[in-house]
Every structure is written in C-alpha cells, then in structure tokens.
C-alpha positions as CSV (number, residue, x, y, z in Angstrom):
1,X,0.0,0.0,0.0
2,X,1.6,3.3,-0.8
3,X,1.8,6.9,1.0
4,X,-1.0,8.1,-0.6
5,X,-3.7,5.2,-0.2
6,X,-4.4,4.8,3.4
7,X,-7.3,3.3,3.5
8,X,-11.0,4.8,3.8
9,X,-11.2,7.8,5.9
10,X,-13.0,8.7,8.7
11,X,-16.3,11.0,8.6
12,X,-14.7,14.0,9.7
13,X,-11.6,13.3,6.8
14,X,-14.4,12.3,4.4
15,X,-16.5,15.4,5.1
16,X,-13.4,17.7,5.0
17,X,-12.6,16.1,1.5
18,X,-15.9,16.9,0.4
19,X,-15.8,20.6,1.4
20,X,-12.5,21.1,-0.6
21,X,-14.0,19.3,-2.8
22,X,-16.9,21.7,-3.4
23,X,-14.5,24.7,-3.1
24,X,-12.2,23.6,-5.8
25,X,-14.8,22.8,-8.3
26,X,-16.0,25.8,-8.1
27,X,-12.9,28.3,-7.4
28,X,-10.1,26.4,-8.3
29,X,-8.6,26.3,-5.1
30,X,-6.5,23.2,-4.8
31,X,-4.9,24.8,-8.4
32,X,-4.1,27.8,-6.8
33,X,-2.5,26.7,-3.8
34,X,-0.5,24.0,-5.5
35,X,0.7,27.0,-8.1
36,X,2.0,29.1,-5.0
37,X,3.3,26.7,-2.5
38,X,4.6,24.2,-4.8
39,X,7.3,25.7,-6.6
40,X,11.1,25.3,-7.3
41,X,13.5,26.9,-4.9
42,X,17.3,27.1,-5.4
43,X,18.7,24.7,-3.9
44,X,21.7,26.8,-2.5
45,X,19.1,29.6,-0.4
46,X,20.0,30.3,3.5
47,X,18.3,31.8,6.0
48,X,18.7,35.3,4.3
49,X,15.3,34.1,2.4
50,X,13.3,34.0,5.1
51,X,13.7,37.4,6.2
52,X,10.2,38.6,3.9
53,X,8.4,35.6,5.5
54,X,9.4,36.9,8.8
55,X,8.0,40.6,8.3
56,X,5.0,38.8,7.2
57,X,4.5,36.7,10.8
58,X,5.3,39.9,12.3
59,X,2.7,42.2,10.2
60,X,0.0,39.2,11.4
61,X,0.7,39.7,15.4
62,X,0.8,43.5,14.8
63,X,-2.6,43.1,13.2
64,X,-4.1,41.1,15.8
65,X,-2.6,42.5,18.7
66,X,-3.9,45.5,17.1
67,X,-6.9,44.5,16.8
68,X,-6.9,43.1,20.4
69,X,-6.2,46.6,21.8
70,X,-8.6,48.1,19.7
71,X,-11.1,47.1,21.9
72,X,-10.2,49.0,24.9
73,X,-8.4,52.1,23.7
74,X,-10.5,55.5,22.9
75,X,-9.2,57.7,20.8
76,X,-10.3,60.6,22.4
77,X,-8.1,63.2,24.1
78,X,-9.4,63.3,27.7
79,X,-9.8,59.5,27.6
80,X,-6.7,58.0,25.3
81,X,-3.6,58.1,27.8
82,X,-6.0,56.7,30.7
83,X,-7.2,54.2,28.1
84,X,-3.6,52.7,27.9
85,X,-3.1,53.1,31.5
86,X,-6.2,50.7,32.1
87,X,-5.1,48.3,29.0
88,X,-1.5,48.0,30.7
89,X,-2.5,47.2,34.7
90,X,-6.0,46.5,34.8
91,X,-7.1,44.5,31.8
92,X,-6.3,40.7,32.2
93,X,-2.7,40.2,29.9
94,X,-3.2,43.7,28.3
95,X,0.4,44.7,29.2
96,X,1.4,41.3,27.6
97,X,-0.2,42.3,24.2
98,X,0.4,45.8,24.2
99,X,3.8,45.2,24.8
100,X,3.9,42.5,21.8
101,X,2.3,45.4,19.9
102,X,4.5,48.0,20.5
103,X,8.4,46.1,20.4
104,X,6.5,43.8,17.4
105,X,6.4,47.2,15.5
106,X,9.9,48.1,15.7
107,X,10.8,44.1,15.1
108,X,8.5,44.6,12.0
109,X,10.4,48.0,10.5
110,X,13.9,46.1,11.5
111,X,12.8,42.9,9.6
112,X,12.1,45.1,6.5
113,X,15.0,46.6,6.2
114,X,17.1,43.3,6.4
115,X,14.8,42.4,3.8
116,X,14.9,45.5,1.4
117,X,19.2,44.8,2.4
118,X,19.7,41.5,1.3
119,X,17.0,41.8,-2.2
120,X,19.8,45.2,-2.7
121,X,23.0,42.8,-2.4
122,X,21.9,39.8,-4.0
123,X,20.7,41.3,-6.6
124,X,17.2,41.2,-6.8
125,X,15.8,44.2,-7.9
126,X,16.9,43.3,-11.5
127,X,15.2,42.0,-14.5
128,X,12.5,40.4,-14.0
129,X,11.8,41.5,-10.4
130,X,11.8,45.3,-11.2
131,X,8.3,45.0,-9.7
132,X,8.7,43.1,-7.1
133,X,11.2,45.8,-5.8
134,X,8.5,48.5,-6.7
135,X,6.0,46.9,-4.4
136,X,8.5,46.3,-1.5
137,X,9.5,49.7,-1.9
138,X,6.2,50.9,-1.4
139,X,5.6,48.3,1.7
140,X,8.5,49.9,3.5
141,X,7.1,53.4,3.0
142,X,3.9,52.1,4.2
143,X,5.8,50.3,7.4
144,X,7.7,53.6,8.2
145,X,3.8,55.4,7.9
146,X,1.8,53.1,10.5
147,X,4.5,53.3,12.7
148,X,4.3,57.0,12.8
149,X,0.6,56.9,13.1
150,X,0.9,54.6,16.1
151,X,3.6,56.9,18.0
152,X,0.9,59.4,18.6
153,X,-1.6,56.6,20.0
154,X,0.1,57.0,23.4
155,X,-1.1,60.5,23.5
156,X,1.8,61.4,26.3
157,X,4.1,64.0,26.2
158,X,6.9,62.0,24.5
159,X,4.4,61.0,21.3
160,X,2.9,64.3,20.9
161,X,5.8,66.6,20.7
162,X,8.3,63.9,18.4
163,X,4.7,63.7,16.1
164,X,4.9,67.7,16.4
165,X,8.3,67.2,15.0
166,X,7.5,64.6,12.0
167,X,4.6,67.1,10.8
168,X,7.2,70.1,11.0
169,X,9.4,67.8,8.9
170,X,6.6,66.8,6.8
171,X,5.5,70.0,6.0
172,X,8.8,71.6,4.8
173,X,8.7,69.5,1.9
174,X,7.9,71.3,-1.4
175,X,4.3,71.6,-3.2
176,X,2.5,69.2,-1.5
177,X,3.9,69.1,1.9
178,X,2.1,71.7,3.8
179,X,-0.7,69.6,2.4
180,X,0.1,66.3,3.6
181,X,0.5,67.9,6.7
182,X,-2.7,69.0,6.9
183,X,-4.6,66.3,6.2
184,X,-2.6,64.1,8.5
185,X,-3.4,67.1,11.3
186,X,-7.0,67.3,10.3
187,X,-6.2,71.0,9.9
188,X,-3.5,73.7,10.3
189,X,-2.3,72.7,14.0
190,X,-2.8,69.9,16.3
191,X,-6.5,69.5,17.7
192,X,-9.3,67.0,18.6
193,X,-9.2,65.6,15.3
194,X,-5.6,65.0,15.4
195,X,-5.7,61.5,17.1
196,X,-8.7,60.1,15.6
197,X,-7.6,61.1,12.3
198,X,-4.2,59.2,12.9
199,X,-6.6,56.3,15.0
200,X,-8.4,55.5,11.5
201,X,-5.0,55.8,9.0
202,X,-3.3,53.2,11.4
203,X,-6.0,51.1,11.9
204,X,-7.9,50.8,9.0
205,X,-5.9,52.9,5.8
206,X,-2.7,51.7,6.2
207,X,-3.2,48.0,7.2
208,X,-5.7,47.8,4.3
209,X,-2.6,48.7,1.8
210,X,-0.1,46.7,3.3
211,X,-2.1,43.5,3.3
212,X,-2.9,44.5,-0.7
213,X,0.4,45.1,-1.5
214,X,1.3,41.6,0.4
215,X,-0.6,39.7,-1.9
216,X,0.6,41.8,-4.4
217,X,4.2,41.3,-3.7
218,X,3.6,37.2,-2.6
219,X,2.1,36.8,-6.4
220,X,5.2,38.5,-8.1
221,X,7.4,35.9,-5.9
222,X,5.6,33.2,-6.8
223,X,5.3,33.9,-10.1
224,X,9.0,35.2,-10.6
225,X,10.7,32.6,-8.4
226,X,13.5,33.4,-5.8
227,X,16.8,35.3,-6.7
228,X,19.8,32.7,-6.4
229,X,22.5,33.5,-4.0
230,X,25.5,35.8,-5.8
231,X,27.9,32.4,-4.6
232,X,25.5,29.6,-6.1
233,X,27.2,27.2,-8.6
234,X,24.8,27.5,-10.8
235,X,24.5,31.0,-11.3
236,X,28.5,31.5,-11.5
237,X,28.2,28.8,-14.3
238,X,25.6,31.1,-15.6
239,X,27.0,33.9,-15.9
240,X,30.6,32.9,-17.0
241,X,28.5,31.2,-20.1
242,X,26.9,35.2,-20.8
243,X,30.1,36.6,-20.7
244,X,31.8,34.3,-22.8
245,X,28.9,34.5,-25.5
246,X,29.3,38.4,-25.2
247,X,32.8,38.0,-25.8
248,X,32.2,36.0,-29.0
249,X,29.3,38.4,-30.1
250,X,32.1,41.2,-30.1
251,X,34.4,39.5,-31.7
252,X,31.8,39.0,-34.6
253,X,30.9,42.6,-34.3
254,X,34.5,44.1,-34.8
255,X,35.1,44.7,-38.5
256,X,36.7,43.0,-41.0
257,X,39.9,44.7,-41.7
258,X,40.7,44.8,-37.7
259,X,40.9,41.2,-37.3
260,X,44.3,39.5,-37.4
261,X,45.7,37.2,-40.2
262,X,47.7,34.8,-39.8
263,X,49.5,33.4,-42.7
264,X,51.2,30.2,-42.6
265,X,55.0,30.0,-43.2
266,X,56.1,28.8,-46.7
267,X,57.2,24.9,-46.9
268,X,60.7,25.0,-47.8
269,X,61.5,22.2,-50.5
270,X,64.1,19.5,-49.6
271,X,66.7,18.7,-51.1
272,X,67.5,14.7,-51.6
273,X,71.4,14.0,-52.2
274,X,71.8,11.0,-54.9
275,X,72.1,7.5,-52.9
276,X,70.4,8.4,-49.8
C-alpha cells in the first residue's frame, strides 16, 4: 500500500474532503494553492530568504494584537492616555499584548529593512523582479507610515511633541507638503481631530494597503521565483557562459579589416642528395 492510499477515511476526513471538494470545483482552489506553494527553490538559499516571510508573521501579530487593543483604547483626548493606562495594569494580559504590539512594531520596521538589504546585495531588484522591488518599496514606505501613526496613540508628552516634529518635517517639503501635513493634522495645528484622524490611517488605511500590497508582492514571488545567492554554482556557471557568448558576439561585431591574419610559413622544398 503506498503513502497516498491509506485506507478509507473517517467522517470528519471524508467530510473535510468533500468541502474542498466543493470549493475547488468551483474556485479552483486546490490549483491555486499548489501554483504558490509548490514551486522550485534554489537549492543553495539560506536563512537570508526567510527574512520577507518573517516581516510577514510579524505584520500578522501586529494586526491582531492590534486588533486586540482596539477594543479597549478610545481615541479621544481626555480618555486615550488613561485608556492605555487601564489596557496596561487593569485589563487581564493587556500589558502582555500591548507590549507585543509596540516592540512587534519596531521588530516589523527592522525585519524590513534586512529584507529590502539583502533583495539590494543579491541582486534582486533586476530583470525580471523590477516590480517586485516596486511593491516592496512601497511596503516599507507604508511600514515607516503606520508606525508614525501609532507613536501618537500613546497621547503622552513624548508622542505628541516627536509627532509635532514629524509634521514640522513633513510639512517643509515642497508643493504638497504643507498639504500632507494637513490632512494628516485634520487642519493647520494639532487638535481634537488629530488623534482620531491618525486612529483611523493606522487602523484601517494603512493595514488595508499593506495587506494588498502583500498579496501583491507574494504573487510577483511566486510567479518570478527566488533570486539565487551571488555564490550559487549554478548562477556562476551562468554567468561565465553570458560573458563568454558576449565575448564571442564582439568579436563578430569588430570589422573586418581589424581582425588579425595569420598566414602560414612557406614549406621549404628539400633537397634529396643521390644514394640516400
């Protein structure tokens, strides 16, 4: 009996079988998981590959720690400081997942940047992955955003004056600074609105983009496949065969009258003495 026929299964196997069953029939989903999971990997990849898979677990805990806190904070600015104060010694493990939330974020901005690091040194940014850069690119900037938007969340002293700081910043920029700066500030200066306006971007704009551009970026990898290591065999055999076939383009290339000739010597006749 092989791996794969075990015998007949039990009702909950047989009723699980049927429901994926129905699904794939119907959406194709057995197809489309086998397309992105089952795939060829290089065979020479380290840990350096798993760095995007590990700002991806992290991006999950943020989002349901985050939505864990959501619960109990009020993003008000008479109630949000006591709000945290109650989450962190009153509500049962609320300093536990608050403080997953907040040393998750900076493990998540860290994690991203080894990332964006080692896609820059091995290379992958290059044909055919110019988009898969593009998207990462625009995850980072997205990263860097929520985590200002969850500074101010605090609503202490510390997190309102450095987010004073980032909207200075912000606003220095040319043309469309001042209006970024704005909208982020729900007006000219800091007021009511302020914290609710940044309490909606981090919980519901920004997480929305990031988990789009996730998928987006997860399809471009599976579609693309993984960068080899700069030190993989295969790739060094690679690319010794392009330069050597760019070599012998150019020497087909250069013209005519440049090449060198070499002209064989002329065969001196011998001479044969009588009776030898």
């Amino acid at each position: 009996m092989s791996t794969t026929d075990i015998g007949p299964k039990g009702p909950v196997g047989q009723v699980g079988e049927a429901v994926v069953e129905y699904v794939d029939r119907r959406a194709g989903a057995k197809t489309g998981i086998t397309w992105f999971l089952k795939r060829n990997i290089p065979s020479e990849t380290s840990w350096f590959q798993t760095l995007g898979f590990a700002a991806m677990a992290t991006f999950g805990l943020q989002a349901v720690t985050g939505m864990i806190l959501a619960m109990y904070y009020k993003p008000d600015p008479t109630t949000a400081y006591s709000s945290i104060q109650h989450i962190t010694n009153e509500v049962t493990w609320g300093w536990l997942v608050r403080g997953m939330h907040k040393w998750g974020a900076s493990a998540m901005i860290i994690l991203v940047f080894l990332h964006m690091a080692r896609v820059f040194l091995f290379g992958s940014y290059k044909y055919p992955r110019e988009l898969t850069w593009v998207t990462g690119a625009i995850l980072l900037i997205m990263v860097m955003f929520m985590g200002l938007t969850g500074y101010l969340l605090v609503w202490d002293q510390r997190a309102y004056w450095a987010t004073v700081v980032a909207m200075n910043i912000t606003a220095s920029a040319p043309i469309i600074g001042p209006y970024i700066a704005d909208i982020l500030r729900a007006g000219s200066n800091f007021n009511p609105d302020t914290l609710s306006r940044f309490y909606s971007i981090h919980m519901l704009v920004i997480p929305g983009g990031i988990a789009t551009f996730i998928g987006l970026h997860l399809f471009l990898v599976s579609k693309l496949g993984i960068t080899e290591p700069p030190w993989a065999k295969r790739a060094m055999r690679a690319r010794r065969a392009e330069e050597a076939a760019a070599r012998a383009a150019a020497r087909e290339r250069a013209p005519q009258g440049r090449r060198e000739v070499t002209v064989a010597p002329a065969t001196q006749p011998v001479k044969v003495e009588a009776g030898q």
